[in-house]
mmCIF file as Biopython writes it, N, C-alpha, C and O atoms, coordinates in Angstrom:
data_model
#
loop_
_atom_site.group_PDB
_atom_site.id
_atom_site.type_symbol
_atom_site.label_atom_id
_atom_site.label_alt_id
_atom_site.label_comp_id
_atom_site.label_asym_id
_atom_site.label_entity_id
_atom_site.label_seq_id
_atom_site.pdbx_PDB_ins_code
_atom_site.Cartn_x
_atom_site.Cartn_y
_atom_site.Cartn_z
_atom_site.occupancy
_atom_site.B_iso_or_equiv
_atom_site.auth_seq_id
_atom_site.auth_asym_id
_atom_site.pdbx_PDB_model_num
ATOM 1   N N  . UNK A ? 1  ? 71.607 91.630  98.246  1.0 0.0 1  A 1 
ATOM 2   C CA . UNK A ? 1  ? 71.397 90.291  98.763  1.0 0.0 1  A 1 
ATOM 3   C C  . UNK A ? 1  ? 72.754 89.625  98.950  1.0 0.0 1  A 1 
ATOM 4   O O  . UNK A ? 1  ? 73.419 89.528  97.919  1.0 0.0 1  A 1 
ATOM 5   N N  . UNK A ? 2  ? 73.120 89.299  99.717  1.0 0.0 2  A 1 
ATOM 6   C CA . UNK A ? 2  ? 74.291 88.249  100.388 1.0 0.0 2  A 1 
ATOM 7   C C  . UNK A ? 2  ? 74.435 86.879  100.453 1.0 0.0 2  A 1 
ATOM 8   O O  . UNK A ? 2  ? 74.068 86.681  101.612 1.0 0.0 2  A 1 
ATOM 9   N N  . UNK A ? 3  ? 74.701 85.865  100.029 1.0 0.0 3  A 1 
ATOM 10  C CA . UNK A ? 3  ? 74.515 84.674  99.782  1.0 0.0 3  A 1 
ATOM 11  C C  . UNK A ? 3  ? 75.766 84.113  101.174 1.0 0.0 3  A 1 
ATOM 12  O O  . UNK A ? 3  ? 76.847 84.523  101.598 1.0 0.0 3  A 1 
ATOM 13  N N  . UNK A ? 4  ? 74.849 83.004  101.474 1.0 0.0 4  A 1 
ATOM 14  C CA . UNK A ? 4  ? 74.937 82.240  102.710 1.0 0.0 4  A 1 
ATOM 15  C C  . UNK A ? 4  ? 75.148 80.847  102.259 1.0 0.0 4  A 1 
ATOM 16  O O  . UNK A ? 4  ? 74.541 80.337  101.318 1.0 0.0 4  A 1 
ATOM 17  N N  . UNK A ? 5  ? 76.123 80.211  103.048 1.0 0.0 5  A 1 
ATOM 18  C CA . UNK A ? 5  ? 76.134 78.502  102.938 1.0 0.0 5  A 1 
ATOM 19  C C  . UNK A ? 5  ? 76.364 77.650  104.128 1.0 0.0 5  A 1 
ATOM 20  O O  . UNK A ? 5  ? 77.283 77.610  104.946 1.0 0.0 5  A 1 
ATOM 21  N N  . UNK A ? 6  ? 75.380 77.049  104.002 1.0 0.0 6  A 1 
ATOM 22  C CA . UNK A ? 6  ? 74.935 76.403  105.077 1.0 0.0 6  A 1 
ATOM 23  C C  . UNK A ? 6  ? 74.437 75.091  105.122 1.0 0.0 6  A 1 
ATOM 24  O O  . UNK A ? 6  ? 73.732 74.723  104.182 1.0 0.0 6  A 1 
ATOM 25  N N  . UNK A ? 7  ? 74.783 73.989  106.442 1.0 0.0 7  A 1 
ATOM 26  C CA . UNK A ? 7  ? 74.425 72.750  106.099 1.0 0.0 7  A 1 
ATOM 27  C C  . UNK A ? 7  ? 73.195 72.370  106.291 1.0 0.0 7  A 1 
ATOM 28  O O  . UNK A ? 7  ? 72.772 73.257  107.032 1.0 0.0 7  A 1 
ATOM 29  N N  . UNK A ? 8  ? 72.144 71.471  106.074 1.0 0.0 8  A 1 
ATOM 30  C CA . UNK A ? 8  ? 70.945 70.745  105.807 1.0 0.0 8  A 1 
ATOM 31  C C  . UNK A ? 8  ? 70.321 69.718  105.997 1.0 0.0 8  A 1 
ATOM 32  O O  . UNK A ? 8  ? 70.376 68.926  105.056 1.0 0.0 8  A 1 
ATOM 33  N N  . UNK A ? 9  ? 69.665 69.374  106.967 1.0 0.0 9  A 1 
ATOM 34  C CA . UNK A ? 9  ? 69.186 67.902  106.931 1.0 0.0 9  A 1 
ATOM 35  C C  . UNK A ? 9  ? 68.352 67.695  106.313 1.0 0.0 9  A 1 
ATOM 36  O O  . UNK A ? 9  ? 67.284 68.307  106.315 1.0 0.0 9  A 1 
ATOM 37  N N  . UNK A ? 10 ? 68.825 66.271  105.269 1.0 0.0 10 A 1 
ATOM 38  C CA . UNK A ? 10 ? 67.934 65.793  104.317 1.0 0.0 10 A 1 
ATOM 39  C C  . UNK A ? 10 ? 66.237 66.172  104.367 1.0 0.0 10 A 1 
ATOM 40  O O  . UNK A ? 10 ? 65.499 66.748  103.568 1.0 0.0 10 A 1 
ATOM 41  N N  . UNK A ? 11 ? 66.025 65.571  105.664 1.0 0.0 11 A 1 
ATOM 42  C CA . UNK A ? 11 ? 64.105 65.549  105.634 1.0 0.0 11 A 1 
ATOM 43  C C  . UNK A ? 11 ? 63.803 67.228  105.478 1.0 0.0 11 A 1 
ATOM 44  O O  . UNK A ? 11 ? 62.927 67.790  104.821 1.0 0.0 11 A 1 
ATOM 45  N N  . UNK A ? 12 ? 64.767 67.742  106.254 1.0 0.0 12 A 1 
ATOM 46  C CA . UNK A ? 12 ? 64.229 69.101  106.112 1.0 0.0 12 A 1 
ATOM 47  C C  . UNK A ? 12 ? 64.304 69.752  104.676 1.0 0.0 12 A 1 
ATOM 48  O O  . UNK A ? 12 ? 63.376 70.344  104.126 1.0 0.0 12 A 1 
ATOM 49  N N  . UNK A ? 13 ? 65.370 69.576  104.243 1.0 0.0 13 A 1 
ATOM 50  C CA . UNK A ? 13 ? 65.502 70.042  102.800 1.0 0.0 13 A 1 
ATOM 51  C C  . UNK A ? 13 ? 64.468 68.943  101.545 1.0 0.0 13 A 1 
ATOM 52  O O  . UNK A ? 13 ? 64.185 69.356  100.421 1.0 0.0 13 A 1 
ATOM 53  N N  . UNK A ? 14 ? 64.188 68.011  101.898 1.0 0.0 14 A 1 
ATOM 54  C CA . UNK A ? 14 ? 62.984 67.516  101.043 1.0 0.0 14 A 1 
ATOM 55  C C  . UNK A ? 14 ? 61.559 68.548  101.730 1.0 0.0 14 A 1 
ATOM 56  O O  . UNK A ? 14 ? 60.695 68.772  100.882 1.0 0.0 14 A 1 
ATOM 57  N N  . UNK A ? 15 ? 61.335 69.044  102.889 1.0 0.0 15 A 1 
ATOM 58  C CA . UNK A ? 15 ? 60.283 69.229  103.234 1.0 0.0 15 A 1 
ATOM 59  C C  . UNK A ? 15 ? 60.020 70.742  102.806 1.0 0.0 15 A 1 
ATOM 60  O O  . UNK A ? 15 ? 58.902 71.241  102.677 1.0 0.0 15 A 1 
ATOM 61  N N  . UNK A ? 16 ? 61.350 71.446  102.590 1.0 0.0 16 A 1 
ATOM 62  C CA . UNK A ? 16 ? 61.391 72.839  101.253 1.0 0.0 16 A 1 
ATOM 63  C C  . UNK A ? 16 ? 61.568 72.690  100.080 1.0 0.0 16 A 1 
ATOM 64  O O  . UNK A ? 16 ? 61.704 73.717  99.416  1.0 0.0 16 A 1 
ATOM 65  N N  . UNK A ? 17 ? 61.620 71.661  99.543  1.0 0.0 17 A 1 
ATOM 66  C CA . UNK A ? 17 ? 61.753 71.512  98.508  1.0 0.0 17 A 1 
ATOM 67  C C  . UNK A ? 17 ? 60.310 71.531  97.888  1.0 0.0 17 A 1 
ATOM 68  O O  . UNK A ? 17 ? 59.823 72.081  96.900  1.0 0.0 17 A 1 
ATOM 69  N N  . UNK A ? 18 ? 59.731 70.541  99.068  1.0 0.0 18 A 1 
ATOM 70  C CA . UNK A ? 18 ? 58.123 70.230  99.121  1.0 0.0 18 A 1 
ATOM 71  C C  . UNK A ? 18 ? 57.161 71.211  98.787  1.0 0.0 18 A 1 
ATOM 72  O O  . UNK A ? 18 ? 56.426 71.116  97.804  1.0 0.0 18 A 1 
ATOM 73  N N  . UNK A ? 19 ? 57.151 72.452  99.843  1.0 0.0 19 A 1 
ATOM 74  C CA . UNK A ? 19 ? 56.716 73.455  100.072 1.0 0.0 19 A 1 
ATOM 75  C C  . UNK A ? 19 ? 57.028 74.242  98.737  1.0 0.0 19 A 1 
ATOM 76  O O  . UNK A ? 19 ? 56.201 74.622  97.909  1.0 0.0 19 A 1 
ATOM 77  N N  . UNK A ? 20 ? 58.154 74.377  98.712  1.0 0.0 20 A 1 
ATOM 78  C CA . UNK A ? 20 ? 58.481 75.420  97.413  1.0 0.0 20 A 1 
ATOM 79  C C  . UNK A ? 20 ? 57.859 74.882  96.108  1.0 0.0 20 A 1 
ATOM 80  O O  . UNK A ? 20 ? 57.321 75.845  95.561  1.0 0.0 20 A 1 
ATOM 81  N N  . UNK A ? 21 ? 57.694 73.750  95.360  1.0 0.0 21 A 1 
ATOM 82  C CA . UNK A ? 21 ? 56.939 73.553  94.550  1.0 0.0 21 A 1 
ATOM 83  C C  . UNK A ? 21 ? 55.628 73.392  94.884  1.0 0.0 21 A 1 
ATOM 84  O O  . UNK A ? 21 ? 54.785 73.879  94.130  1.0 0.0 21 A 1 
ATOM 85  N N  . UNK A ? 22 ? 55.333 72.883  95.732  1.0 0.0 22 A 1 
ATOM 86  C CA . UNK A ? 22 ? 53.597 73.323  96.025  1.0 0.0 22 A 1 
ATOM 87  C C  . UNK A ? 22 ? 53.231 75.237  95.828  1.0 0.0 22 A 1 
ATOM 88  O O  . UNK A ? 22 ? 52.387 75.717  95.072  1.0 0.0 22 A 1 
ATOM 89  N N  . UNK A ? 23 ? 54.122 75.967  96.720  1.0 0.0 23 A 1 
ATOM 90  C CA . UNK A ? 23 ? 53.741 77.251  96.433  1.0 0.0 23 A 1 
ATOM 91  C C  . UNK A ? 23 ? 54.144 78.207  94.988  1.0 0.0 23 A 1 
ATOM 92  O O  . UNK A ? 23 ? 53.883 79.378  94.714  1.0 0.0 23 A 1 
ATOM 93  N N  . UNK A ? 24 ? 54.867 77.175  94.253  1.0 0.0 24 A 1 
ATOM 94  C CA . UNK A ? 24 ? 55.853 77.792  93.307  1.0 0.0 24 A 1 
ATOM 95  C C  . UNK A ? 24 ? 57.129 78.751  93.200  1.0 0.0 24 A 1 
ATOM 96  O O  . UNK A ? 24 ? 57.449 79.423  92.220  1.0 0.0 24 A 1 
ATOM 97  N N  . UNK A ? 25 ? 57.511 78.699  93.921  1.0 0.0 25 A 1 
ATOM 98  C CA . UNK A ? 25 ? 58.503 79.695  94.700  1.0 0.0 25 A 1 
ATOM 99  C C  . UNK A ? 25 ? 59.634 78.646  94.562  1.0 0.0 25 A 1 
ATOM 100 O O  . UNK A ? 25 ? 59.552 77.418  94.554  1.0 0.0 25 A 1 
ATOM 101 N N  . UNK A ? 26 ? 61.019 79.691  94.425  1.0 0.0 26 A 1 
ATOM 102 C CA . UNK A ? 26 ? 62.075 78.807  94.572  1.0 0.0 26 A 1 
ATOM 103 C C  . UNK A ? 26 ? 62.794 78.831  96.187  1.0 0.0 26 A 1 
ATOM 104 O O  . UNK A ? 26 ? 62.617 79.724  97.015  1.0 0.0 26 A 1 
ATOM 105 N N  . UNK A ? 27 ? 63.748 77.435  96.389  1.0 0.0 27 A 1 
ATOM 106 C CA . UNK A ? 27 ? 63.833 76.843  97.568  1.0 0.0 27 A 1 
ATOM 107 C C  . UNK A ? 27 ? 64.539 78.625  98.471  1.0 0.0 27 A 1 
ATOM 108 O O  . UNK A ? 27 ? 64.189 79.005  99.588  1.0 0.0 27 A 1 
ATOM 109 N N  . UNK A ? 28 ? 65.151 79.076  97.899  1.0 0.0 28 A 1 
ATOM 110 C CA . UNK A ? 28 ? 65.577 79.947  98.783  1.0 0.0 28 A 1 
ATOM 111 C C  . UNK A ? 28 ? 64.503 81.028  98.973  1.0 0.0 28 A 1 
ATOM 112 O O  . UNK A ? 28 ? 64.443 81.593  100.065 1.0 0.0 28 A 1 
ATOM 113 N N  . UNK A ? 29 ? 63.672 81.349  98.015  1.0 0.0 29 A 1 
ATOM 114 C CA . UNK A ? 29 ? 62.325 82.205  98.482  1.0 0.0 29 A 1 
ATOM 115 C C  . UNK A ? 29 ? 61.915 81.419  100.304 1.0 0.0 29 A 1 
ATOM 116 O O  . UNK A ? 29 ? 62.160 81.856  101.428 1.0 0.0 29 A 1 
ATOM 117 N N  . UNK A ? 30 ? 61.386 80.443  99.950  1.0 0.0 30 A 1 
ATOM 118 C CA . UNK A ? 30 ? 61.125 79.957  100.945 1.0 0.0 30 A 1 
ATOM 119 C C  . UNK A ? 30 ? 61.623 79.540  102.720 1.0 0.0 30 A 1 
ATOM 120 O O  . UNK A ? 30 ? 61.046 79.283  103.776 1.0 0.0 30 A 1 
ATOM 121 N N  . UNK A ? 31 ? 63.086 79.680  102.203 1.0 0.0 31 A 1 
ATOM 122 C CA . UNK A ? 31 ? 64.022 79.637  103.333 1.0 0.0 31 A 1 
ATOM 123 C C  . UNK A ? 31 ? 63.907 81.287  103.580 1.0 0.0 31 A 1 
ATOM 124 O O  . UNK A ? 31 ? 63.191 81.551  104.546 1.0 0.0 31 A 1 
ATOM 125 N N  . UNK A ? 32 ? 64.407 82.315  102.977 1.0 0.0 32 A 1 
ATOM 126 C CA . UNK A ? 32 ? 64.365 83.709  103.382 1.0 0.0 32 A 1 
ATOM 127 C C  . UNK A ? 32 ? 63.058 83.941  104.139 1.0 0.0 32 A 1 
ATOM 128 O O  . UNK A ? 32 ? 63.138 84.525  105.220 1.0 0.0 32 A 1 
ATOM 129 N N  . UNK A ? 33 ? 61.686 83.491  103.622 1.0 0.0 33 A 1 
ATOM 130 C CA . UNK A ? 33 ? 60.612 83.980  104.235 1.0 0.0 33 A 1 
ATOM 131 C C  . UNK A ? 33 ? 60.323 83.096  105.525 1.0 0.0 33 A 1 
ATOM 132 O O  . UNK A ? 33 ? 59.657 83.476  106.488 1.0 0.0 33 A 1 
ATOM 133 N N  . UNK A ? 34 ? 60.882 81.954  105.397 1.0 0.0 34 A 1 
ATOM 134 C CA . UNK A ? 34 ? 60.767 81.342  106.808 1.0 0.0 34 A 1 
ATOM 135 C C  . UNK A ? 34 ? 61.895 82.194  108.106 1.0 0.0 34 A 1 
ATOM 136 O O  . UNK A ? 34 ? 61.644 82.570  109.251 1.0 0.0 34 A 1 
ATOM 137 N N  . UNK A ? 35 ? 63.131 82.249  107.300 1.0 0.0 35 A 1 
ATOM 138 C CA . UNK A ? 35 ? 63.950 82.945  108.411 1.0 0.0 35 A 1 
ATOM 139 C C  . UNK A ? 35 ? 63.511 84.208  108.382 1.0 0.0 35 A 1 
ATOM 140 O O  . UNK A ? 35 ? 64.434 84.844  108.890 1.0 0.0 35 A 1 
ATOM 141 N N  . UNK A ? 36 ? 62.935 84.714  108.188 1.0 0.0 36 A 1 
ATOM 142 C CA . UNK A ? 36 ? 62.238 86.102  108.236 1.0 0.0 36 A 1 
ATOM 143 C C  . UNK A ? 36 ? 61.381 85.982  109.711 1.0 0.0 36 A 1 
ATOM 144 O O  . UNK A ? 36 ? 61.594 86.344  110.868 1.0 0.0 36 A 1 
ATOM 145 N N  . UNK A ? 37 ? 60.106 85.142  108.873 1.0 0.0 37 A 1 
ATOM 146 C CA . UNK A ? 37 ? 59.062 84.729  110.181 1.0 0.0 37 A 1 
ATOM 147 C C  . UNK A ? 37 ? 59.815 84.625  111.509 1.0 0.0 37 A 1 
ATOM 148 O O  . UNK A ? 37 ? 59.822 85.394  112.470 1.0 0.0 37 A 1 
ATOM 149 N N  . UNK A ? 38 ? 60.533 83.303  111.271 1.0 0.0 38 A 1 
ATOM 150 C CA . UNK A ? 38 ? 61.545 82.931  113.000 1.0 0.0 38 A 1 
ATOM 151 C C  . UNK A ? 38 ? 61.764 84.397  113.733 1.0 0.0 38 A 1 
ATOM 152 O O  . UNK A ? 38 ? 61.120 84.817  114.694 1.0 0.0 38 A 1 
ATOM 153 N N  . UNK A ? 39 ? 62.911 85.116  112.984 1.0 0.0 39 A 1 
ATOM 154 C CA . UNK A ? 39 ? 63.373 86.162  113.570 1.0 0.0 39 A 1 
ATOM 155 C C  . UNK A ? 39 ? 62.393 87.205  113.650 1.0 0.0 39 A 1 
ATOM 156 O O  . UNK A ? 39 ? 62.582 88.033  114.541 1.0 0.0 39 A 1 
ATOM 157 N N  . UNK A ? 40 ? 61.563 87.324  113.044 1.0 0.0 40 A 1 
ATOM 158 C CA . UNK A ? 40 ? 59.978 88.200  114.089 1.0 0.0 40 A 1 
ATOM 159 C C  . UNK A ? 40 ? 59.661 88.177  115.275 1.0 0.0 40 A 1 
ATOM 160 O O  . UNK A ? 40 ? 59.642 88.936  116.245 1.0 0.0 40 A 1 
ATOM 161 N N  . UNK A ? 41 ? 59.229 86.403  114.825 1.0 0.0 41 A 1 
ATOM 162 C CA . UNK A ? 41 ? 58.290 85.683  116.377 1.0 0.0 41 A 1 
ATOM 163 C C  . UNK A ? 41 ? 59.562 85.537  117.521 1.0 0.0 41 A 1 
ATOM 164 O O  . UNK A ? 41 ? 59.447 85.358  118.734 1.0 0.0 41 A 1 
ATOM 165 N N  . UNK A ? 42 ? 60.658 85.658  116.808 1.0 0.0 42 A 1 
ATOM 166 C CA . UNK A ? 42 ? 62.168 85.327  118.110 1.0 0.0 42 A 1 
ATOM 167 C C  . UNK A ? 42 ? 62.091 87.167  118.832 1.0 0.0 42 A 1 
ATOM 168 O O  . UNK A ? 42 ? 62.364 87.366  120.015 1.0 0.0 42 A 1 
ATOM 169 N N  . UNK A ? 43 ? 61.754 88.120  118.042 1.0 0.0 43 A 1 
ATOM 170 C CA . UNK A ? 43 ? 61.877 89.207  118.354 1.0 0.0 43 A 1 
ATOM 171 C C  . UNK A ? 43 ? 60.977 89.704  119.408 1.0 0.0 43 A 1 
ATOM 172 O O  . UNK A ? 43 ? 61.176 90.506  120.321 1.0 0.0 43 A 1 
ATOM 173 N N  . UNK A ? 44 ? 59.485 88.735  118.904 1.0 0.0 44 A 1 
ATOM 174 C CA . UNK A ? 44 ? 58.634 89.634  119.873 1.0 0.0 44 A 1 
ATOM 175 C C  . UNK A ? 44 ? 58.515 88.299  121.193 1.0 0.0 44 A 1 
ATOM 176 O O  . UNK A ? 44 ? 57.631 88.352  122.047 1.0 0.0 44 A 1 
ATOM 177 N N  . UNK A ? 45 ? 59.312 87.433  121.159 1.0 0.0 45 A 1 
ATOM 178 C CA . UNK A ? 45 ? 59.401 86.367  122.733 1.0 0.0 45 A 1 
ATOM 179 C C  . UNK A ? 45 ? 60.310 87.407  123.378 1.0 0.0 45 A 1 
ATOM 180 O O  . UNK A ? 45 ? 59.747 87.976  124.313 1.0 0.0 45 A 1 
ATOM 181 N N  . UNK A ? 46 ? 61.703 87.864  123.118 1.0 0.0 46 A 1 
ATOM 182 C CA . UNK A ? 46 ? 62.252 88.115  123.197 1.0 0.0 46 A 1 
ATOM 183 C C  . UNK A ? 46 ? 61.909 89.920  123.784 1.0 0.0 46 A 1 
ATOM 184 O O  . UNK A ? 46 ? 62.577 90.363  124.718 1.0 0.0 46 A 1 
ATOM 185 N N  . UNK A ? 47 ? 61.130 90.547  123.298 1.0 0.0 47 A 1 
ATOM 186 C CA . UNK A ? 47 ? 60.187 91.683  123.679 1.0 0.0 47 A 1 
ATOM 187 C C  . UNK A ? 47 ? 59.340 91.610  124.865 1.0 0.0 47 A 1 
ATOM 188 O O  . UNK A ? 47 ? 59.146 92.477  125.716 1.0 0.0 47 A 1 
ATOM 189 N N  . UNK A ? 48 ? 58.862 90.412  124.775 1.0 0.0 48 A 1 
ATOM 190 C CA . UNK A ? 48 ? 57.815 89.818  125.928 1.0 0.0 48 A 1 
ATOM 191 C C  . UNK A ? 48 ? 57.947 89.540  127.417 1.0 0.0 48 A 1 
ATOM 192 O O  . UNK A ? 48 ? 57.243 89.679  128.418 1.0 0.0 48 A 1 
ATOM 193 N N  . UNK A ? 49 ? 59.712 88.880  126.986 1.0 0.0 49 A 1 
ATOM 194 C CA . UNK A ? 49 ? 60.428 88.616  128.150 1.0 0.0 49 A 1 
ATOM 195 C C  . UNK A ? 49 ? 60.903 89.520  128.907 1.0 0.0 49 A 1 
ATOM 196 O O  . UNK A ? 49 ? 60.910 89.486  130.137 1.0 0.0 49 A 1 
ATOM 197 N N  . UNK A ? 50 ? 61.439 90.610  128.024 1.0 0.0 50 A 1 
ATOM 198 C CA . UNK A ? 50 ? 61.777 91.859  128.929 1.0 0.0 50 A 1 
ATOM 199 C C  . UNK A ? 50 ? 60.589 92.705  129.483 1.0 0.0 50 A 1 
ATOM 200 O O  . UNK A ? 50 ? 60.890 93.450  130.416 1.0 0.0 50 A 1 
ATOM 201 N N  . UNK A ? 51 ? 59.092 92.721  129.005 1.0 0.0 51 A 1 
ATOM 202 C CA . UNK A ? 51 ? 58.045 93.278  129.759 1.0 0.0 51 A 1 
ATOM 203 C C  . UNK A ? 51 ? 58.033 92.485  131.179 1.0 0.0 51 A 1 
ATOM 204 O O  . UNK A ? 51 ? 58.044 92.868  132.349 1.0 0.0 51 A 1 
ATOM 205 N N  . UNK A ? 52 ? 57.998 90.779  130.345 1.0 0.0 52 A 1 
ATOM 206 C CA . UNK A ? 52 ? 57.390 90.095  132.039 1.0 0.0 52 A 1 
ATOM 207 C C  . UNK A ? 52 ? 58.672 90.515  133.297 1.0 0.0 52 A 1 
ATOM 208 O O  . UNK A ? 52 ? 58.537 90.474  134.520 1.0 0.0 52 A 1 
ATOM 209 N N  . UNK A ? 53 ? 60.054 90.961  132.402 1.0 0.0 53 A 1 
ATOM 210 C CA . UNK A ? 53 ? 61.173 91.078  133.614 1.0 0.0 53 A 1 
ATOM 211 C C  . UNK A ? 53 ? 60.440 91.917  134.959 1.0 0.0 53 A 1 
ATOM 212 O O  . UNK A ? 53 ? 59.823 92.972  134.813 1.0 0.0 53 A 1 
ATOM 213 N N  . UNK A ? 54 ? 60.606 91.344  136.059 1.0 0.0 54 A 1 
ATOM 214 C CA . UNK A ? 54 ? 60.156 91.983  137.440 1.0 0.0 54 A 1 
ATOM 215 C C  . UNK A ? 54 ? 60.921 93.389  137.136 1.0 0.0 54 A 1 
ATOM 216 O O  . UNK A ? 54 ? 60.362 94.443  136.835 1.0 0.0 54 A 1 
ATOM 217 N N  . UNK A ? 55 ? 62.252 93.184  137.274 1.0 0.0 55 A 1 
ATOM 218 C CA . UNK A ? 55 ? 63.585 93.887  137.344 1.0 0.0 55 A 1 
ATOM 219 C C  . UNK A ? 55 ? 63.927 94.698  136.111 1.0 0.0 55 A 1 
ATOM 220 O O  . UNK A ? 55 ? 65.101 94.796  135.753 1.0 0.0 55 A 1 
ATOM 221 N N  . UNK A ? 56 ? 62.920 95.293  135.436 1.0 0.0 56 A 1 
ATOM 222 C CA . UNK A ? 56 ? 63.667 95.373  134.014 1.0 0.0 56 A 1 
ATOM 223 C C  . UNK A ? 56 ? 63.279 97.505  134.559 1.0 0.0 56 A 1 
ATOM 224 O O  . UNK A ? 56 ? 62.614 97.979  135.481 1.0 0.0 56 A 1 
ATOM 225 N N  . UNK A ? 57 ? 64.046 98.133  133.499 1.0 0.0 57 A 1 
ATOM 226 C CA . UNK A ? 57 ? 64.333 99.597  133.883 1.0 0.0 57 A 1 
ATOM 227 C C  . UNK A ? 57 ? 62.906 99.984  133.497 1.0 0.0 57 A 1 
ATOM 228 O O  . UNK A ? 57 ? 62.209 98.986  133.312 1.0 0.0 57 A 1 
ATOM 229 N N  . UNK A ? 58 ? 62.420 100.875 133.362 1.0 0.0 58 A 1 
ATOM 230 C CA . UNK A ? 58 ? 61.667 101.603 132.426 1.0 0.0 58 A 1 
ATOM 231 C C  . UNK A ? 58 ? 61.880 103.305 132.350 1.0 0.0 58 A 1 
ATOM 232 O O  . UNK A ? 58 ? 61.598 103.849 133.418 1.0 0.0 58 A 1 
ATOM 233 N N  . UNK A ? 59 ? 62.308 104.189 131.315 1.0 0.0 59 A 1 
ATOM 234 C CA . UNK A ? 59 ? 62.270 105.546 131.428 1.0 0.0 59 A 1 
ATOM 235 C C  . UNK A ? 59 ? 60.723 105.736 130.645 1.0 0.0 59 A 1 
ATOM 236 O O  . UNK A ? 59 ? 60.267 105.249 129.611 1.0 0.0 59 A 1 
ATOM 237 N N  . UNK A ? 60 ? 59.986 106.986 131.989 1.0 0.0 60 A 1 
ATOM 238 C CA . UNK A ? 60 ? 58.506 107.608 131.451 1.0 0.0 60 A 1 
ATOM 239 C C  . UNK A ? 60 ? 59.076 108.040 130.052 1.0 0.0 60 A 1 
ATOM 240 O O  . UNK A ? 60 ? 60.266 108.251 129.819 1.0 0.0 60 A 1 
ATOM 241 N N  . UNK A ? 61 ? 57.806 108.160 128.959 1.0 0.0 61 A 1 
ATOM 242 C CA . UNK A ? 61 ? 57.948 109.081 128.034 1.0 0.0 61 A 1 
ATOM 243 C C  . UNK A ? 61 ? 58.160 110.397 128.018 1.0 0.0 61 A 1 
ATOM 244 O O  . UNK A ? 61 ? 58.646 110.980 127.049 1.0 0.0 61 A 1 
ATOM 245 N N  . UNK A ? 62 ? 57.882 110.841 128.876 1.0 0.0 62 A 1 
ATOM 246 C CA . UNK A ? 62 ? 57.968 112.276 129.228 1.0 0.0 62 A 1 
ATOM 247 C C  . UNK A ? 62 ? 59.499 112.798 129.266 1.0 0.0 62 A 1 
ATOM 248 O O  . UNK A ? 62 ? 59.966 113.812 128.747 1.0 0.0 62 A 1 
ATOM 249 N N  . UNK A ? 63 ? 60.165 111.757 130.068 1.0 0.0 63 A 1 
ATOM 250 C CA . UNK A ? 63 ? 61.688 111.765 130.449 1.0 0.0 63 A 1 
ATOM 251 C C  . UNK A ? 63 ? 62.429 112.119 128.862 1.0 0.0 63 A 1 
ATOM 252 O O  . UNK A ? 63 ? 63.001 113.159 128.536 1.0 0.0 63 A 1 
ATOM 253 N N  . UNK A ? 64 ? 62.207 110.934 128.071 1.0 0.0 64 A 1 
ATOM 254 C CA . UNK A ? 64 ? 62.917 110.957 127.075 1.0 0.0 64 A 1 
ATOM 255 C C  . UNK A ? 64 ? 62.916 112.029 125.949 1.0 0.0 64 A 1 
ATOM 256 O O  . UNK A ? 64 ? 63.887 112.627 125.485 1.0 0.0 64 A 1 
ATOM 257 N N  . UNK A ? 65 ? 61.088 112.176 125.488 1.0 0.0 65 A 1 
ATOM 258 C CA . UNK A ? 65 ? 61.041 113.400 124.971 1.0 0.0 65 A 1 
ATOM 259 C C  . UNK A ? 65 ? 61.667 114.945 125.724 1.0 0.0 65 A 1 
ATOM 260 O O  . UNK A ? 65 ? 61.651 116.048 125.177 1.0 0.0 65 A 1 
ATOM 261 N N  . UNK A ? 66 ? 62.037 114.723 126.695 1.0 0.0 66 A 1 
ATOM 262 C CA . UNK A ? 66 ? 62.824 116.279 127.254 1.0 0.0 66 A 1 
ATOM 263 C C  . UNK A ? 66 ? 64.263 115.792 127.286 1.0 0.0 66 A 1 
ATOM 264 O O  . UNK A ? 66 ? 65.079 116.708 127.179 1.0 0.0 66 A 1 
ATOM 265 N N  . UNK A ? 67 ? 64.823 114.451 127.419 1.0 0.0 67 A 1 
ATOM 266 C CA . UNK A ? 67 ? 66.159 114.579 126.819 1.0 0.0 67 A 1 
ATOM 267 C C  . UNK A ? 67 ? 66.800 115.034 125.576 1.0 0.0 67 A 1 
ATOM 268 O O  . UNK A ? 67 ? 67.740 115.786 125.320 1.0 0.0 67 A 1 
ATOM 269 N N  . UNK A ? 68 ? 65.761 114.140 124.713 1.0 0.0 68 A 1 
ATOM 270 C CA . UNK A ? 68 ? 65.589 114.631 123.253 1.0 0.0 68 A 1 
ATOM 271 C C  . UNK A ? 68 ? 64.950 115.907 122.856 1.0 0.0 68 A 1 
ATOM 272 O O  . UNK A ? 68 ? 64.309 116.006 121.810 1.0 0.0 68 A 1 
ATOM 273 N N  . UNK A ? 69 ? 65.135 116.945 123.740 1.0 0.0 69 A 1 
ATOM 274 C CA . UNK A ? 69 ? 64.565 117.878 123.142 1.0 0.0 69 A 1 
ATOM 275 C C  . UNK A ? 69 ? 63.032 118.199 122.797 1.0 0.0 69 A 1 
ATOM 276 O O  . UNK A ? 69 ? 62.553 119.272 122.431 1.0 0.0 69 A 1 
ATOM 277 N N  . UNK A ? 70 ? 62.742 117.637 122.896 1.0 0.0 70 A 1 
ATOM 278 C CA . UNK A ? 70 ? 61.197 116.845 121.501 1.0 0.0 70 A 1 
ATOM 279 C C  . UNK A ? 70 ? 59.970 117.173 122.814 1.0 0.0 70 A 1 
ATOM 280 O O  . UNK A ? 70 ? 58.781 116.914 122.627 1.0 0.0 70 A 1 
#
């Protein structure tokens, strides 16, 4: 684990603070599992966007498994 420092706006940091004693969890449990979530849901917009691309490449499966050998 790597420790991070970083700045905070008040409401927001009362509103984990909030959360974290309602769930019992401490404030950084709660920040890790939120930045967790973000960078999921950022992953699969981000996944989504390159399907809807008109322009985007695609190699068949077929292609790759015979590059790879496989």
């Amino acid at each position: 684990m790597k420790t991070v420092t970083f700045k905070i706006d008040g409401d927001l940091l009362r509103d984990i603070e909030s959360l974290a004693r309602e769930l019992g969890e401490s404030r950084n449990s709660v920040i890790s599992r939120a930045t967790r979530f973000y960078t999921d849901s950022y992953d699969e917009a981000i996944a989504k966007a390159r399907l809807d691309d008109p322009d985007r490449t695609t190699i068949p499966h077929e292609t790759v498994l015979r590059e790879f050998g496989l």
